[in-house]
Backbone as JSON, one array per atom type, in Angstrom:
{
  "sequence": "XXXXXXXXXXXXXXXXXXXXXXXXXXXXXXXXXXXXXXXXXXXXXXXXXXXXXXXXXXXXXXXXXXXXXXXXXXXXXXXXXXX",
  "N": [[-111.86, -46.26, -95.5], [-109.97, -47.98, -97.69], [-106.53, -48.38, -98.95], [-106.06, -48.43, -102.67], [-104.59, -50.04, -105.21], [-103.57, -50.31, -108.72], [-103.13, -52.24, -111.31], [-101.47, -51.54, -114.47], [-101.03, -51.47, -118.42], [-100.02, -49.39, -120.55], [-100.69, -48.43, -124.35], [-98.15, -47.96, -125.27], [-96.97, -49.88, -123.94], [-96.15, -49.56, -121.55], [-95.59, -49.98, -118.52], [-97.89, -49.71, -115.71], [-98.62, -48.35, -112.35], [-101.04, -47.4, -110.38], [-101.59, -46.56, -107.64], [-103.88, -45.44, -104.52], [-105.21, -43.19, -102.34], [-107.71, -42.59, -100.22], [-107.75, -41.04, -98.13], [-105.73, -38.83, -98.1], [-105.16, -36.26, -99.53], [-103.15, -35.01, -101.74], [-100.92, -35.69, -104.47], [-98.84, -37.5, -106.44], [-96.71, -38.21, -109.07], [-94.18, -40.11, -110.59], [-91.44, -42.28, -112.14], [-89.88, -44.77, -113.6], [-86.91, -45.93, -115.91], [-86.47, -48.37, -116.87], [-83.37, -48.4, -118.45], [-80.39, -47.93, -119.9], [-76.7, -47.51, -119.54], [-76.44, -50.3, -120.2], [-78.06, -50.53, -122.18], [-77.13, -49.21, -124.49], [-76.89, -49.08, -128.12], [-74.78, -51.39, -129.39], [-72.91, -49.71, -132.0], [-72.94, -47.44, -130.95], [-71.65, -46.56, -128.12], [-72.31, -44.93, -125.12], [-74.5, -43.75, -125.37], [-77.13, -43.67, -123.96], [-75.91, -41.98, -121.52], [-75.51, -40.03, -123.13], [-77.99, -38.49, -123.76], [-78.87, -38.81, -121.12], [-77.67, -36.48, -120.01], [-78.93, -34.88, -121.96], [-81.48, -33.91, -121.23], [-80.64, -32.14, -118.89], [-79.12, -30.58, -119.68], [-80.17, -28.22, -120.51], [-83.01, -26.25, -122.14], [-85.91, -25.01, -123.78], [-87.84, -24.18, -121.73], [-86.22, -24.4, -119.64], [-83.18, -23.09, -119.58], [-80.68, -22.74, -118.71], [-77.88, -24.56, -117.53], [-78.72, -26.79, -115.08], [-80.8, -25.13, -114.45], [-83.59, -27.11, -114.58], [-82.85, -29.02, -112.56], [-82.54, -27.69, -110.38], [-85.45, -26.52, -110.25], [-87.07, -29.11, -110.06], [-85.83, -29.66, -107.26], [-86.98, -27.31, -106.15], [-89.67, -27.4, -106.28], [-90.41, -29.66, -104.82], [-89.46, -29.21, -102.43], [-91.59, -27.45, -101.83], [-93.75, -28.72, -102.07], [-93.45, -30.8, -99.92], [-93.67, -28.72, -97.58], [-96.01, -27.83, -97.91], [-98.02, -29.62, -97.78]],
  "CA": [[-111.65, -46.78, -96.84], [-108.8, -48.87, -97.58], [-105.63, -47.67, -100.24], [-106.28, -48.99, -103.65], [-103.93, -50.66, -106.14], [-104.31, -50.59, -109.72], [-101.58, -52.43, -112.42], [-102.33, -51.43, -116.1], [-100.18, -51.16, -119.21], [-100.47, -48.09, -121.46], [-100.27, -49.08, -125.51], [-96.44, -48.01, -125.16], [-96.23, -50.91, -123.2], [-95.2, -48.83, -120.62], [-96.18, -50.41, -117.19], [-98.37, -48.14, -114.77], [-99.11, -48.81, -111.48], [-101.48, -46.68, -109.51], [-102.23, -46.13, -105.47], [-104.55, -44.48, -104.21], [-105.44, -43.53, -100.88], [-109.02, -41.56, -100.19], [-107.28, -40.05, -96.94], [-104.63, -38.37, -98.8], [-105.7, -35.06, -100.31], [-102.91, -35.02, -102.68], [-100.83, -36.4, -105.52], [-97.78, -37.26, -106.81], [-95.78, -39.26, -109.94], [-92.85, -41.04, -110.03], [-91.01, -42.57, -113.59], [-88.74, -45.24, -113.63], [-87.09, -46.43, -117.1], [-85.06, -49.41, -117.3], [-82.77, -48.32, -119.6], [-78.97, -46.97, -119.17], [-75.27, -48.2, -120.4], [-76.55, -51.66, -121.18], [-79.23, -50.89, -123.8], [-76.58, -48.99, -125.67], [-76.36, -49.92, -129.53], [-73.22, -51.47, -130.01], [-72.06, -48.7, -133.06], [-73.05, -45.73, -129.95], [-71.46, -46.7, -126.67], [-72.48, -44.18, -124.22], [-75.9, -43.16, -125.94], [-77.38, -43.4, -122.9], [-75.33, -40.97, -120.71], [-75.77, -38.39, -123.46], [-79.32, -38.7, -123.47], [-79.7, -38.5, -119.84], [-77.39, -35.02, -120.17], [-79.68, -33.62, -122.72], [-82.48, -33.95, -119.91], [-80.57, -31.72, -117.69], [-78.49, -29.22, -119.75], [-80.74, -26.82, -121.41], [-84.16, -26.74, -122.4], [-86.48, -23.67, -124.06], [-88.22, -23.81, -120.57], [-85.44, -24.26, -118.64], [-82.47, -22.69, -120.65], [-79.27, -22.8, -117.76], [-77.49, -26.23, -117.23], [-79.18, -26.87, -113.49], [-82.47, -25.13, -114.2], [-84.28, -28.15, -114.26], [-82.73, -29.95, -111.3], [-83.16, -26.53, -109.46], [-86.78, -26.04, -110.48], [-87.33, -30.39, -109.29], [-86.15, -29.57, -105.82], [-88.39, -26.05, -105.3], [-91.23, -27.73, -106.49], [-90.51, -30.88, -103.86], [-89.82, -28.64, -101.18], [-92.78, -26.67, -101.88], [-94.62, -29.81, -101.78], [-93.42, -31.27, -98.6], [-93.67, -27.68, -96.54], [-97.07, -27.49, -97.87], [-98.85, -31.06, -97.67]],
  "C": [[-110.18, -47.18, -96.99], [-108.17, -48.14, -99.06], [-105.95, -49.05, -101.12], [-104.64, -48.84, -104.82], [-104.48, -50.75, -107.82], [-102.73, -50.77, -111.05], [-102.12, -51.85, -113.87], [-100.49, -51.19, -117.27], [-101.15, -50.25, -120.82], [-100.22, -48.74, -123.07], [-98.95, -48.72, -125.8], [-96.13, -49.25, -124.74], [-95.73, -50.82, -122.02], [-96.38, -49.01, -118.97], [-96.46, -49.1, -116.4], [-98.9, -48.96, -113.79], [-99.61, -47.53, -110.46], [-101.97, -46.99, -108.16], [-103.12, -45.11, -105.51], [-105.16, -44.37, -102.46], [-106.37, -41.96, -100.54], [-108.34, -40.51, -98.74], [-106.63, -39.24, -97.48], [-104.98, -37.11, -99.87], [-104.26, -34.15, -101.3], [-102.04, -35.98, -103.66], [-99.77, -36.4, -106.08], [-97.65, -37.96, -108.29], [-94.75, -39.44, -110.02], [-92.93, -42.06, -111.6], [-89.95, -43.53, -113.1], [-88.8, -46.13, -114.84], [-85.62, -47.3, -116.64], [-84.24, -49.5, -118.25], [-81.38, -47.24, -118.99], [-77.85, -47.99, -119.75], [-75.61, -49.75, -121.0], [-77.56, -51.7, -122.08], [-78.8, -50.1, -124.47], [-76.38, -49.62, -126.94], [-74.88, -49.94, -129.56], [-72.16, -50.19, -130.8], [-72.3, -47.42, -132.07], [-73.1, -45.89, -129.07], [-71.6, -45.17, -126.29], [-73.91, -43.28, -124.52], [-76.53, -42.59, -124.65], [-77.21, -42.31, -122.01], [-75.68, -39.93, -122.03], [-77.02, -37.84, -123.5], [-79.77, -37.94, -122.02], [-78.97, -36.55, -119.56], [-77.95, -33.96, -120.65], [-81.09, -33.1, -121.87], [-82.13, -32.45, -119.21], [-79.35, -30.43, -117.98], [-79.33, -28.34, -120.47], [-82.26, -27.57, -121.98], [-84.89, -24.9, -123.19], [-86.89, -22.93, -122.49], [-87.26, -23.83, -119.2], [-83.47, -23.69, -119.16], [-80.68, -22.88, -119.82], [-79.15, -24.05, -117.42], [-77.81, -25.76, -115.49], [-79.82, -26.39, -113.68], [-83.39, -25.81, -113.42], [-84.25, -28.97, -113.13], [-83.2, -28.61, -110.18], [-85.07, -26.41, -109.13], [-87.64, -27.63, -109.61], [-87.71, -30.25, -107.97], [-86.68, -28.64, -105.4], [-89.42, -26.96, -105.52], [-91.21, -28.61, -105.43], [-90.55, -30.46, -102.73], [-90.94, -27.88, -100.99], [-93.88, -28.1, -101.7], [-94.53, -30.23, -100.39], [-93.68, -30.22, -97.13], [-95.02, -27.53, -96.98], [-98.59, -28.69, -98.22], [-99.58, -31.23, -96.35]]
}
């Protein structure tokens, strides 16, 4: 069976493109947003960058600045040592 392709857009607007491949017994996702220093509003240069900080300093579920990037790469290495 051959890997499958599939384009679609969600009512966000928000382009999705799925693979699939019947050999492949598991599963990933993967995000990419076109957005960063140039779709700042004029009156709030650097929006952006603070945005992407609030991502990655603190969270309820992840509460220590580096949690989250910590918790990323176990889970990836746990993926790749066990695929």
């Amino acid at each position: 069976m051959a890997v499958g392709c599939f384009n679609s857009f969600l009512t966000s607007f928000l382009k999705v493109l799925l693979v699939t491949d019947p050999l492949v017994d598991s599963a990933a996702a993967a995000l990419n947003v076109h957005a960063g220093h140039f779709s700042d509003p004029r009156a709030t240069p650097g929006l952006a960058h603070f945005c992407e900080h609030m991502l990655f300093l603190g969270t309820t579920s992840f509460p220590k600045e580096g949690d989250f990037e910590n918790y990323l790469s176990s889970a990836y290495t746990y993926m790749r040592t066990h695929a």
